[in-house]
C-alpha positions in Angstrom: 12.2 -12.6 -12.4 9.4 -10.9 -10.4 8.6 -13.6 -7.3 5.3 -13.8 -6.5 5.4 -15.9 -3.7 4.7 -14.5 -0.1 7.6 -14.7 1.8 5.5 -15.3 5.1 3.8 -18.1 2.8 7.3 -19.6 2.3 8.2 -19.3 6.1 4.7 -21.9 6.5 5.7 -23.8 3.3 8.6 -24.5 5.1 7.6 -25.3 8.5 4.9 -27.6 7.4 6.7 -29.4 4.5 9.4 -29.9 6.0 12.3 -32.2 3.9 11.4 -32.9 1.2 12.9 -35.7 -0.6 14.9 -35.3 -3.7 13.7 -37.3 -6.9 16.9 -37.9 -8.7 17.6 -39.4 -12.1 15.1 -37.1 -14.2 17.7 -35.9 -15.7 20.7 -35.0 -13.8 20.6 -31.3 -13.1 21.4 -29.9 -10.1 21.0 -26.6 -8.4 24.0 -25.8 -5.7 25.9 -23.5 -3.8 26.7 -21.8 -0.1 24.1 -19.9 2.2 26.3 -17.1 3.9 26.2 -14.2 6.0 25.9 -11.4 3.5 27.8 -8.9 5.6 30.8 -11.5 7.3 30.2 -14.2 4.2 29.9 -16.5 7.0 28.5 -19.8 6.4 25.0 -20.4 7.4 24.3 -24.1 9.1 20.9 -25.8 9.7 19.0 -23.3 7.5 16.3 -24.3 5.3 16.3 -23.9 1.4 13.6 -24.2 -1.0 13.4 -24.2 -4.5 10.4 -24.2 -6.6 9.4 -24.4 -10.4 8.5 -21.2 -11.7 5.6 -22.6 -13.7 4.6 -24.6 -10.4 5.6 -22.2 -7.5 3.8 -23.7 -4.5 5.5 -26.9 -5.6 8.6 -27.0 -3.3 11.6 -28.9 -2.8 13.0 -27.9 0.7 16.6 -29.4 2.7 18.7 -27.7 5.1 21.8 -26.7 4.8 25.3 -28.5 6.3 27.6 -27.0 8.6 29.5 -25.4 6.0 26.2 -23.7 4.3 26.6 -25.5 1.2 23.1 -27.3 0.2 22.7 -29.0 -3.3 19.4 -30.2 -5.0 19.7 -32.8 -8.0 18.0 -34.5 -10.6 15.7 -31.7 -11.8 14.6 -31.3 -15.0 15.7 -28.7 -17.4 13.3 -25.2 -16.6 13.8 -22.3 -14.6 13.6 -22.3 -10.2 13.0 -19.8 -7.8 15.3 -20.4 -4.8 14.5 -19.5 -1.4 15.9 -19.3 1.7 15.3 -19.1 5.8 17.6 -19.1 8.7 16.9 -18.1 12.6 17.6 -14.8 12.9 17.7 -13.8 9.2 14.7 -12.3 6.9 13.5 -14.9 4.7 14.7 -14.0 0.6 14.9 -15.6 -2.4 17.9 -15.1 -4.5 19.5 -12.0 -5.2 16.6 -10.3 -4.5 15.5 -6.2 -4.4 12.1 -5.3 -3.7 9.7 -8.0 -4.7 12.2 -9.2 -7.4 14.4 -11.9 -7.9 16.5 -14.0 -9.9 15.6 -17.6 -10.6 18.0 -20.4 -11.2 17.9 -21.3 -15.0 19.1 -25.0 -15.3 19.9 -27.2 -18.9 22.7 -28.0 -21.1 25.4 -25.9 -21.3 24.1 -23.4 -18.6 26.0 -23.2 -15.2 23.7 -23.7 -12.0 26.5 -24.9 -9.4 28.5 -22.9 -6.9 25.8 -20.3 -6.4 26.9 -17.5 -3.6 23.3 -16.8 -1.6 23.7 -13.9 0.8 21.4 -13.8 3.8 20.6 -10.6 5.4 20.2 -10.3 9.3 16.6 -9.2 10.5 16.1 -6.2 12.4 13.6 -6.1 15.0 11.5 -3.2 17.0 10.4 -3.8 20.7 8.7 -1.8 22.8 6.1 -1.0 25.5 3.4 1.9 25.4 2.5 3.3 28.8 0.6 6.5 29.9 1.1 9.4 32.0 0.8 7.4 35.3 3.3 4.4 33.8 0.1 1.7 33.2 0.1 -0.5 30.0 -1.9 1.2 27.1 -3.7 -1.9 25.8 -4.8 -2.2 22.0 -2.6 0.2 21.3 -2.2 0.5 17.3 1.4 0.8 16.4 2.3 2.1 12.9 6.0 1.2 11.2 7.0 3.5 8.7 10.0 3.2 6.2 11.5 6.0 4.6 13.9 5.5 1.6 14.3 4.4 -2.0 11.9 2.0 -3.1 9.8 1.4 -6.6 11.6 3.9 -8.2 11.0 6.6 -5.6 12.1 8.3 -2.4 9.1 8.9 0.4 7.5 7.2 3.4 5.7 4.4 3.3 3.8 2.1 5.8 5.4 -0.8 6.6 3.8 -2.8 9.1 0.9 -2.4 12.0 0.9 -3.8 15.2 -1.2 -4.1 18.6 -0.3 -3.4 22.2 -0.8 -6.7 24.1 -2.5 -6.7 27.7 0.9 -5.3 29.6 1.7 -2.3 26.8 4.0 -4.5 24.7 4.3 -5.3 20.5 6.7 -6.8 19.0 8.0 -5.6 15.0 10.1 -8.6 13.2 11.9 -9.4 10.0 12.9 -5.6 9.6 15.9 -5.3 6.3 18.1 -2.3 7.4 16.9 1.0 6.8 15.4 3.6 8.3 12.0 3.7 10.5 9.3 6.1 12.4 6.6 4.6 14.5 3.6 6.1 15.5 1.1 5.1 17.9 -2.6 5.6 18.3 -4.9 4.6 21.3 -8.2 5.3 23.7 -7.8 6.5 26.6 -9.6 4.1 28.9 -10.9 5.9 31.6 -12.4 8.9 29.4 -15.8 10.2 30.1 -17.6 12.3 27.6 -20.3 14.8 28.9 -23.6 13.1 29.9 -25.9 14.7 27.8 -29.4 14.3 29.1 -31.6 14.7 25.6 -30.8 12.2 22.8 -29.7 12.9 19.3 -29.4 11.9 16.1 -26.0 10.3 15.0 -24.7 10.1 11.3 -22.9 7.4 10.5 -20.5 8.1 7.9 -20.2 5.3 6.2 -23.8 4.8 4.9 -24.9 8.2 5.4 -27.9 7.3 7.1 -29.0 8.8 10.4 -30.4 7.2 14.3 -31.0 8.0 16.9 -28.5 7.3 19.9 -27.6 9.0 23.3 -23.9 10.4 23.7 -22.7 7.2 24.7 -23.7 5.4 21.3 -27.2 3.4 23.4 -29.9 3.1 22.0 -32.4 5.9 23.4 -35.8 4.8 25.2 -36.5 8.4 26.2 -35.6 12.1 26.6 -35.5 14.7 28.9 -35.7 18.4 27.7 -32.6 19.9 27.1 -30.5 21.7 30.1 -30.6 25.4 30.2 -27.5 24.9 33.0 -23.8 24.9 30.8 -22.3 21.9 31.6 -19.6 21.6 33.8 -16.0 20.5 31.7 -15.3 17.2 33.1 -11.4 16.7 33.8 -12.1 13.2 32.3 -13.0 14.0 28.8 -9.7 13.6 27.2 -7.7 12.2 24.8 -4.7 11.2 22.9 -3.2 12.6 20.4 -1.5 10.9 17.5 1.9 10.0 18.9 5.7 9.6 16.9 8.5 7.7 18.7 9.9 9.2 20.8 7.2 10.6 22.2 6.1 13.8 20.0 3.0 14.9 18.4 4.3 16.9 15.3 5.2 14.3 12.3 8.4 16.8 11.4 10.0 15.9 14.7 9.1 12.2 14.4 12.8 10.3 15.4 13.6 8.1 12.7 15.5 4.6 14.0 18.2 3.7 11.4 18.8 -0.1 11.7 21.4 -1.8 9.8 22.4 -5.3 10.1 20.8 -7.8 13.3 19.2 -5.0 15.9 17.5 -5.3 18.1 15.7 -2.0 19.2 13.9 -0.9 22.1 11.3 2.3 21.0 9.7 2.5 24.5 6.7 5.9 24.4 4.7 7.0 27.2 1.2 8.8 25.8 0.3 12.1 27.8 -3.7 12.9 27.3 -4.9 16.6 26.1 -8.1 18.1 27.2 -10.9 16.2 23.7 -12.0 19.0 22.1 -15.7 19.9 21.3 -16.2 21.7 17.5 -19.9 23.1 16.8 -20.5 23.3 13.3 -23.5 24.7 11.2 -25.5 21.7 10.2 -25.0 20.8 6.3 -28.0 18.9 4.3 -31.7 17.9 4.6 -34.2 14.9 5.0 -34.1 14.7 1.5 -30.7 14.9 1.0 -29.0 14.1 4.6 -25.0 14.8 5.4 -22.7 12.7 6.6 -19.3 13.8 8.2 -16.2 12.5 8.8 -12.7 13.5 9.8 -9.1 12.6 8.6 -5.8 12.7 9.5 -2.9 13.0 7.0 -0.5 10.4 7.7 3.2 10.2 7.4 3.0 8.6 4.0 0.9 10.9 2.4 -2.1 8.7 2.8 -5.1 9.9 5.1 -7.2 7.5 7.8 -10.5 8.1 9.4 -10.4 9.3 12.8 -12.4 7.6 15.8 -15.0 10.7 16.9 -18.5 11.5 18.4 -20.5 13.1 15.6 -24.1 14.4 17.0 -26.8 16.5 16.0 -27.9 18.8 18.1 -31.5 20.3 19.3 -30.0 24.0 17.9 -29.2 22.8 14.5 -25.9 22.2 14.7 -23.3 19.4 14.6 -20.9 18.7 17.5 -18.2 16.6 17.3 -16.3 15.5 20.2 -13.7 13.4 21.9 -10.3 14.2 19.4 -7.5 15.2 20.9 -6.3 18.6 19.2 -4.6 18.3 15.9 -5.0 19.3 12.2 -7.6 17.4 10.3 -9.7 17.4 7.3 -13.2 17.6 7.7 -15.3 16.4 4.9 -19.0 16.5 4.4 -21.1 14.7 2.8 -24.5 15.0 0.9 -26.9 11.8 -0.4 -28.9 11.2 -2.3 -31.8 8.9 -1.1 -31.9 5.4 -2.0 -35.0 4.8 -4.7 -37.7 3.1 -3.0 -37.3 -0.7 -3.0 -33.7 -0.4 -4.1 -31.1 -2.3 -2.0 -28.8 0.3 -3.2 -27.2 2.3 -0.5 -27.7 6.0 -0.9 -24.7 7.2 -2.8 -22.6 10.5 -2.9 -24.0 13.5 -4.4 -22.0 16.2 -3.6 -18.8 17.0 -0.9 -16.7 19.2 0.8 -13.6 19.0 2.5 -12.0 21.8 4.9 -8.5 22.0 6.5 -8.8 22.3 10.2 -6.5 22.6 13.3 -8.6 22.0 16.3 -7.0 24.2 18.7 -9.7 23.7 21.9 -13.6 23.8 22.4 -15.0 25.7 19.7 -12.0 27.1 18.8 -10.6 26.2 15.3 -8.2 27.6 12.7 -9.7 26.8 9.4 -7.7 26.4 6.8 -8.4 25.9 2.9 -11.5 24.3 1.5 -11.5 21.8 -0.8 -14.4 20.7 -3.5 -15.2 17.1 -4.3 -16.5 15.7 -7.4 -18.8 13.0 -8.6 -17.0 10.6 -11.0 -18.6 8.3 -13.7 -17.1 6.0 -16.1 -18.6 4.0 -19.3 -16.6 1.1 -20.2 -16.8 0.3 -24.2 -15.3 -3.3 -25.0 -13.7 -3.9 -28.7 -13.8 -7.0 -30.2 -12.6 -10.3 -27.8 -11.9 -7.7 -24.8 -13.7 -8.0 -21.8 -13.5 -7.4 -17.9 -12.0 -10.2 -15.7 -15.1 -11.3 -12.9 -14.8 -9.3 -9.9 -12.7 -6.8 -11.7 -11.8 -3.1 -10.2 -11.3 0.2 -12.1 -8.8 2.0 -10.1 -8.3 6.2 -9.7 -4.3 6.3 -8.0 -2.9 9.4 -7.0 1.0 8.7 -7.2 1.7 12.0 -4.9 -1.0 11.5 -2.2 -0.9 7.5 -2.9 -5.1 8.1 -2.7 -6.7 4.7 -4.5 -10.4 5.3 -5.2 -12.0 2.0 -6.8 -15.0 1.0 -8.1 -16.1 -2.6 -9.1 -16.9 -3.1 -12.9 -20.5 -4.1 -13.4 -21.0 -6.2 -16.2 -22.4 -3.3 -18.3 -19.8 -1.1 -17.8 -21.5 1.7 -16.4 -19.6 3.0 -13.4 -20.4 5.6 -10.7 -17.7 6.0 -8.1 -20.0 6.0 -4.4 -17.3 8.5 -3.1 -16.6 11.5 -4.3 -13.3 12.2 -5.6 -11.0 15.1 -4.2 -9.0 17.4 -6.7 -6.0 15.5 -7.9 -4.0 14.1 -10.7 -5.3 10.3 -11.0 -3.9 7.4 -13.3 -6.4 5.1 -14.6 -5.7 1.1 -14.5 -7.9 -2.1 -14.1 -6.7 -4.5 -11.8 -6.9 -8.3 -13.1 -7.9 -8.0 -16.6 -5.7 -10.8 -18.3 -4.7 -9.7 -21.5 -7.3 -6.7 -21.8 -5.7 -3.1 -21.5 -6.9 0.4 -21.5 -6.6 1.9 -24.9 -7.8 5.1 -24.8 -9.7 7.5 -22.3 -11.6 10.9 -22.9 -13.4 13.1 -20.0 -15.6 15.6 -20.0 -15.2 17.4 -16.4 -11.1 17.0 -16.7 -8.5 17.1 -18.8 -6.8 14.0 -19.9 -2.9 13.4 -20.6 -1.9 9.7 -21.4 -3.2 7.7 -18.6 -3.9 10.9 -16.3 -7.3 12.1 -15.4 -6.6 15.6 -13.4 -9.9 16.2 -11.7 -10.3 20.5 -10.3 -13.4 21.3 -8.5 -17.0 20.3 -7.8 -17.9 19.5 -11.9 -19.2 16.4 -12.5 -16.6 14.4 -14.2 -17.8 12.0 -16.9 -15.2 9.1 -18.7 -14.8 7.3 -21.3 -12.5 4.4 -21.5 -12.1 1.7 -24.5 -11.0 -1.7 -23.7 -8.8 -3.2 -26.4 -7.3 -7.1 -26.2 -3.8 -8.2 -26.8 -0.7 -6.9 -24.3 2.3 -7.6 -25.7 5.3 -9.2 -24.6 9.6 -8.2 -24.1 11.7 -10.9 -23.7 15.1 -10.6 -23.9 18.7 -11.1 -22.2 21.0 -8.6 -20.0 25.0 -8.7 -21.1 27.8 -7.7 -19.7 31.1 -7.7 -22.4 28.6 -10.0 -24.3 28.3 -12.0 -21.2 25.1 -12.6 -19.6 24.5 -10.9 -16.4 22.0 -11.9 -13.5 20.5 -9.4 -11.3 20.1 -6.7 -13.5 17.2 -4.1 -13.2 14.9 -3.9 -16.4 12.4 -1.2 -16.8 10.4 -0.4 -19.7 10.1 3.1 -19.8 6.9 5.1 -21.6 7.0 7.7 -23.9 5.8 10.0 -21.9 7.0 8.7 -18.3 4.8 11.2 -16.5 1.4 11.2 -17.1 2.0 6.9 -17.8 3.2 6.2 -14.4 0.8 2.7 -14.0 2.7 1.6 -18.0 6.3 1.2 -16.6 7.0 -2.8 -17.0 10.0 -4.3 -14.6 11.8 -7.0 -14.5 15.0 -8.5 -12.8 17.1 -10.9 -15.0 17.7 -14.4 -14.0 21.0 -16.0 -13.6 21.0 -17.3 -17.4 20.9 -13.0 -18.0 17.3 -13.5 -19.4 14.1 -11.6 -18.8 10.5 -11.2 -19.3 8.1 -8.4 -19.1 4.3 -9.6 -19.8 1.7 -7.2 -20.0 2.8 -4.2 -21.7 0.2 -2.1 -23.1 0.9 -1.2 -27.1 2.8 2.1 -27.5 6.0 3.3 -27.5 9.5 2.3 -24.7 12.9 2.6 -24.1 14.2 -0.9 -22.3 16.9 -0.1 -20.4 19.2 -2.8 -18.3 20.5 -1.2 -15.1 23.3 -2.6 -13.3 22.8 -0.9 -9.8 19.4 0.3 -10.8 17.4 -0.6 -7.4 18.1 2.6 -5.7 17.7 5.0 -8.4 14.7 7.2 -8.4 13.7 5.6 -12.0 10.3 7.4 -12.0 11.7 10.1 -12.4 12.7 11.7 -16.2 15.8 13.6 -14.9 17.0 10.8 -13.5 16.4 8.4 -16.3 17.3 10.6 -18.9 21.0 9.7 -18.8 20.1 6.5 -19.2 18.0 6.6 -22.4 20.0 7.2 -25.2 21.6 3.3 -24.5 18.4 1.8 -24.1 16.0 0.1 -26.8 13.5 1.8 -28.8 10.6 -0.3 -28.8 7.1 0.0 -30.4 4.6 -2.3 -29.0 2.0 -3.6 -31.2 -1.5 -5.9 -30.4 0.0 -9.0 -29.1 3.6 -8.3 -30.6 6.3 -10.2 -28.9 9.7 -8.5 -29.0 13.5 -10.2 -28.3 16.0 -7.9 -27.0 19.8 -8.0 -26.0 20.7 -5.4 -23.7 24.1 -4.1 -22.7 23.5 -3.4 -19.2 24.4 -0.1 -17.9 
């Protein structure tokens, strides 16, 4: 069953609540078994295990375990409990567990909860110190942990973790599972000096769009001088760095990737060398009536993009300048507003945008690359009968290749208009937190709409549509093996059309009694398939799945329908 409990959440549970305990004679049940080394099947003394009511999760029951690993818990009443465990030196997990599922302990008449094997894996851990090119600490260094591999059904790089430098260059990255890993690191250089420009300027501040007026070094300015005829003099000073990959390169493709298995402990040591910052002029963009913003991004390693730290000025000539990046390919995007109406507390919001491909090669020198449109989403939100948007609800836009989420809070008339513009892109459509409410249907005008995919091309003003229906239905059902129920099974609820429905797939894991649930599937057509080894398959997608579907169950979800399966797991 999916766990939904933190597992840094059970590591405090744990600390604070100590032993808790046991209340026997409710009715005899017991949960019990051996904590072991999952690699050696070595027994695993003075570690702490916790188990928990499903329906009551933070509710736990914790004891440690004797020299020989074995720990037992009695008395508990007939129900389902998620079992956790924590040792020095391992990663905390609850039973059987891949990805954020797990099995739970099922526990009545006639089902067997004794004797339970629960495998431990060792943690991996990361250390390391960031120095630069004279071998001082880098301070506040950000330290980014990828993963690359298998996981929710598909193979990429994700972000992991992030960490800070401390005060002598160190960080420290804990409770690693094996697999493998790239790091990159991003910092100021602390003794950089940008040119002292003697007249002040207007800054834009990307976020709100909005201009003031600053000096170079982001001061408030009390006065001006005129403007220097004299060029100014390159100061060896004005550097930076550049985006950084263990072991110490600056292109992602030749990032080194750690492998860690089982209990490592690795030392990822990277010294930062600065580049000259580069200074880009670019024609100024906008008007007082509608005033630019820019900004620039990086493409990270997991397809995501982050704002980059740079000086963005206005200068006397019309142009823009921006300075102190190290070079590099970015994406510079520009922005045009539209002005608050007077009186409204409403920040001026997104009219129209433009993104170009850039790799800053030195001052003024640039290799552009393509240009990309924006456009200006809306939405209108129409509610059927009983179905309504949870408080404080989002309507999400998720690109599954570029993992771009663009959200927008639903206000209670369900009139929507996205604040930033949306790049070209294939988007799924879901609302996060909307109890049993689901997304029946969606039309555009603007983009073309497959299933739950909105693919948004060009600057057009894209307009949606989206009824809300109530009533999710529910699969229950139990995983066999030779008619024998299996725990630890993989079930997926595939849709009928897997690839424009990405946001419908429904999994599950199936507890040690072999049953399952998966709540909140949206009425239409599935296959429910039970996978076996299922964890590292690339389930999302077809090709892979397709050998599996013709042993699956045909299922056609109605309003509020609740369906009972038996599934011979594959």
């Amino acid at each position: 069953m999916l766990s939904r409990i933190l597992f840094y959440a059970c590591l405090c549970v744990f600390s604070w609540q100590g032993i808790v305990s046991q209340q026997s004679g409710l009715s005899g049940f017991k949960i019990d078994g051996r904590l072991v080394d999952a690699t050696s099947n070595q027994p695993i003394a003075h570690a702490r295990v916790a188990i928990a009511p499903v329906t009551q999760r933070d509710a736990f029951t914790t004891m440690v375990t004797a020299e020989d690993g074995l720990f037992s818990f009695s008395g508990l009443k007939a129900g389902k409990y998620t079992l956790f465990a924590q040792a020095h030196g391992y990663i905390v997990h609850a039973f059987n567990q891949h990805d954020q599922y797990s099995s739970s302990i099922a526990v009545g008449e006639n089902v067997n909860s004794s004797g339970l094997l629960f495998r431990l894996d060792k943690e991996n851990t990361i250390d390391g110190t960031i120095t630069d090119e004279a071998g001082e600490p880098v301070r506040n260094a950000q330290i980014t942990l990828y993963q690359t591999g298998i996981a929710g059904g598909s193979q990429g790089t994700r972000a992991r973790t992030h960490g800070l430098t401390n005060d002598l260059g160190n960080y420290h990255l804990g409770h690693l599972p094996a697999g493998d890993y790239i790091i990159s690191v991003e910092a100021m250089v602390w003794y950089a000096q940008r040119p002292q420009h003697r007249v002040a300027y207007t800054f834009t501040n990307s976020s709100q769009g909005s201009g003031f007026s600053r000096n170079a070094f982001g001061n408030t300015a009390v006065g001006t001088d005129p403007p220097s005829s004299q060029p100014e003099t390159p100061n060896p000073l004005d550097v930076a760095y550049p985006l950084t990959f263990f072991p110490g390169v600056t292109e992602p493709g030749s990032a080194g990737v750690i492998h860690l298995t089982r209990g490592e402990k690795y030392i990822a040591d990277l010294t930062l060398q600065p580049r000259p910052a580069v200074h880009l002029k670019l024609p100024a963009a906008g008007s007082p009536e509608s005033p630019a913003s820019y900004r620039l991004e990086r493409k990270m390693l997991d397809g995501a993009t982050q704002g980059v730290t740079a000086e963005i000025r206005n200068l006397p000539s019309g142009e823009v300048e921006i300075e102190g990046v190290a070079p590099g390919q970015y994406t510079l995007i520009t922005e045009l507003h539209r002005p608050a109406e007077p009186g409204s507390r409403k920040v001026a919001s997104a009219d129209a945008a433009s993104a170009r491909e850039i790799n800053a090669v030195a001052n003024d020198v640039m290799d552009e690359g393509k240009m990309m449109s924006f456009a200006a989403v809306k939405a209108k939100l129409l509610f059927e009968p009983g179905a309504a948007a949870a408080n404080r609800s989002y309507l999400l836009l998720y690109d599954f290749k570029t993992r771009k989420n663009i959200f927008e809070l639903i206000p209670a008339d369900g009139e929507i208009e996205f604040k930033q513009t949306v790049p070209p892109g294939n988007y799924e459509l879901s609302i996060n937190g909307n109890g049993s409410s689901f997304i029946r249907s969606i039309t555009a005008t603007g983009a073309k709409v497959y299933g739950r995919t909105v693919m948004i091309r060009g600057t057009v003003p894209v307009k949606l549509e989206i009824t809300i229906s109530k009533g999710q239905g529910r699969i229950t059902g139990v995983a066999l093996r030779d008619g024998q129920p299996l725990a630890g099974v993989m079930i997926v609820a595939v849709p009928s059309d897997p690839v424009h429905n990405q946001v419908l797939f429904r999994r599950d894991q199936s507890d040690s009694d072999g049953t399952f649930t998966l709540p909140n599937v949206v009425p239409g057509n599935y296959t429910v398939l039970a996978i076996e080894n299922g964890w590292d398959l690339q389930w999302l997608k077809p090709e892979v799945l397709k050998p599996y579907l013709a042993q699956g169950e045909a299922v056609q979800v109605q309003q509020n329908g609740k369906y009972e399966l038996k599934l011979k797991a594959q």
